[in-house]
N, C-alpha and C positions, 0 to 999 in steps of 0.2 A: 453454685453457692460457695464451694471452696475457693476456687476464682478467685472471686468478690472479695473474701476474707484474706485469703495471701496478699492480692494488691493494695489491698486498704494497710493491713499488715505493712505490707512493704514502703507505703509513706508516712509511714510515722516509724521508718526506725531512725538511728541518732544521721546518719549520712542522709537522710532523703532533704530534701527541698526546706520541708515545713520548719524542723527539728533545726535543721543550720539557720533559717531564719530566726527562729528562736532564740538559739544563738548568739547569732549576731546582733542580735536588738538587746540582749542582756550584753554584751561588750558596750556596744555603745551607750547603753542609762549609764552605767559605771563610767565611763570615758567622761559623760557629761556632767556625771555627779563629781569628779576628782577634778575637772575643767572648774565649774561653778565654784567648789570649794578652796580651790587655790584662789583664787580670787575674792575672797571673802573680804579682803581690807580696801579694795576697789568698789566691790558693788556695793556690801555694806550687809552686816550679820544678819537685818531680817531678811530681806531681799531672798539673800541667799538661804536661808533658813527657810524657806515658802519656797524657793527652787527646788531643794533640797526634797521637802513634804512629797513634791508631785513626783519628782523620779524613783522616790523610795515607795511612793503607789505604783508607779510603774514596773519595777520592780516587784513588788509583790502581783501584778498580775501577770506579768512574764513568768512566775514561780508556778502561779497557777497554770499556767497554758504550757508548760512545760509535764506539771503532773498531772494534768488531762489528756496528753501524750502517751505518757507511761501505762495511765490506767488504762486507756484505748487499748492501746499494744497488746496488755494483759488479758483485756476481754476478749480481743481476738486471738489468743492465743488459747485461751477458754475453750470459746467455741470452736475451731476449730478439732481441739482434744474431743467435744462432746459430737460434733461429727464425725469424726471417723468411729468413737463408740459406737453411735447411733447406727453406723453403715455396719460396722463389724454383729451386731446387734440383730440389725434388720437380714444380715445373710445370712445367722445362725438359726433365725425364725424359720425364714424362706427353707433353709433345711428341713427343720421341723415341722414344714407346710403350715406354718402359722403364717399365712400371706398379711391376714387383714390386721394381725400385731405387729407385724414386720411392715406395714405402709405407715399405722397410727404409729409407730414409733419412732418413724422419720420424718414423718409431716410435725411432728411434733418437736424436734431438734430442729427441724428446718423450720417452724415460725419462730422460735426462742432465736436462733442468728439471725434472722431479717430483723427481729426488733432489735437486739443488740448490736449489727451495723446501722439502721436506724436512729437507734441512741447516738451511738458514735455520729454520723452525721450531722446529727441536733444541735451536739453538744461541742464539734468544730466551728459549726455555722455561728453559731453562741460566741464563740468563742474570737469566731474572726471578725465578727462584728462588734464586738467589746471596746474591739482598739479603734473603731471609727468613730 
């Protein structure tokens, strides 16, 4: 489970794959929105103004897939904190021969992370389908 959470963790920090594409697709709405707008006395103000609308949506969803990024990260960085609790947790029981508080206690962190990578998955998948 910790696995799961470090490498999920580790594509979505700012240098992974996703994150630079990210990136790069907010350079280029900007690129294409200061292209479009220099050109304004060419193509003609509504034109451009309805050009203008769609990449400024673009923009705002690139804003959002960028802080669904963030949050990701954050969750995983959650749960990982709440698992190693749970394990530190679960060995102080096992001390205390509390075996079956010490199992409930980590089956119980351990579905809270499944669904919370879960979510995260959901909520990429969401996400990467938006833009198709």
């Amino acid at each position: 489970m910790r696995d799961a959470l470090v490498q999920l963790g580790v594509q979505l920090q700012p240098d992974a794959p996703l994150s630079q594409s990210i990136d790069q697709y907010q350079s280029w709405i900007s690129a294409q929105m200061g292209r479009v707008n220099n050109q304004r006395s060419t193509l003609g103000p509504e034109f451009v103004q309805e050009l203008m609308r769609r990449y400024q949506q673009y923009q705002q969803e690139v804003t959002r897939a960028r802080e669904s990024v963030s949050n990701h990260s954050n969750a995983i960085d959650h749960a990982l904190k709440e698992l190693t609790t749970a394990e530190l947790r679960a060995a102080e029981m096992l001390m205390a021969e509390d075996a079956a508080a010490a199992v409930k206690e980590l089956l119980g962190v351990l579905d809270s992370v499944g669904q919370t990578i879960e979510d995260i998955r959901t909520n990429l998948r969401k996400l990467g389908n938006s833009g198709a």
